[in-house]
C-alpha positions in Angstrom: -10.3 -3.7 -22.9 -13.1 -4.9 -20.4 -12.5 -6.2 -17.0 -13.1 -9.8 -16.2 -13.5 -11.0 -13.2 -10.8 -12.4 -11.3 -9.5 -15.7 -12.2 -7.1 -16.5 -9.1 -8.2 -15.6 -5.8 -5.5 -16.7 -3.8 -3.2 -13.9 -5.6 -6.1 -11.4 -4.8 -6.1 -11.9 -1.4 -2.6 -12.3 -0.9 -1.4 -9.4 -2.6 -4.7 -7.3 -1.1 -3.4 -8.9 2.3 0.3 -7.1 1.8 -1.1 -4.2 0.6 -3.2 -3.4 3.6 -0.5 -4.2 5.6 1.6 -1.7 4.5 -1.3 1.1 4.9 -1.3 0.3 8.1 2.3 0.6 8.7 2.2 3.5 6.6 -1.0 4.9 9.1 1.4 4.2 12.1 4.4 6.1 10.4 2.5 9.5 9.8 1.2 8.9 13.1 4.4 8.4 14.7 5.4 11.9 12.1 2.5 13.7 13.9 3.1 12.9 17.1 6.8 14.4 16.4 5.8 17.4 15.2 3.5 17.8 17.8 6.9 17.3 20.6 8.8 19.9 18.4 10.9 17.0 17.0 11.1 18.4 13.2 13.7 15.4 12.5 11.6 13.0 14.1 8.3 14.0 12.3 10.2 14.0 8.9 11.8 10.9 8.7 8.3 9.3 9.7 6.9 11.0 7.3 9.2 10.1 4.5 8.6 6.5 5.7 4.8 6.9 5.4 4.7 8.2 2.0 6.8 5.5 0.7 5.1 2.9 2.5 1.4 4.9 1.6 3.2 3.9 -2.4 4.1 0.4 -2.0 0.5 -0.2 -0.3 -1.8 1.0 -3.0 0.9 -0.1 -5.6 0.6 -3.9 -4.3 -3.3 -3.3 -4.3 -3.8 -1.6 -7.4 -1.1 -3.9 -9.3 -2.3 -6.8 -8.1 -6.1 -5.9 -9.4 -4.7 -4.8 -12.5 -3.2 -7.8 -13.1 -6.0 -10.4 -11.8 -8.6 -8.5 -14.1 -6.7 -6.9 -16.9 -3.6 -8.7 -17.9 -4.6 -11.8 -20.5 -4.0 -15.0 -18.6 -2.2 -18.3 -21.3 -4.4 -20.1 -22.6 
């Protein structure tokens, strides 16, 4: 199946829009894990990181669903 372009741009953006928004909380979570590690706080940089990976997931999942959807799914007629 060939990609199309996308047909509603308001949905692209907005659901680009969330998913950058979580990378960058994500970015500030492993951040925040590093900076715990680095002060010897093992709990600290752990439950950061945790928080990271799963917001690192939801980020490209909102960005990579919402593409897939704009440009792959068939749209009614």
């Amino acid at each position: 199946m060939a990609a199309r372009p996308p047909q509603n741009t308001t949905a692209l953006v907005a659901g680009f829009g969330i998913g950058i928004l979580w990378l960058i909380m994500a970015g500030l979570s492993l951040w925040s894990s590093i900076r715990g590690y680095a002060n010897e706080r093992w709990d600290w940089g752990l439950a950061w990181a945790i928080i990271g990976v799963l917001l690192l997931a939801a980020g490209l999942s909102a960005m990579i669903g919402t593409w897939w959807h704009q440009t792959r799914v068939k749209q009614p007629e």
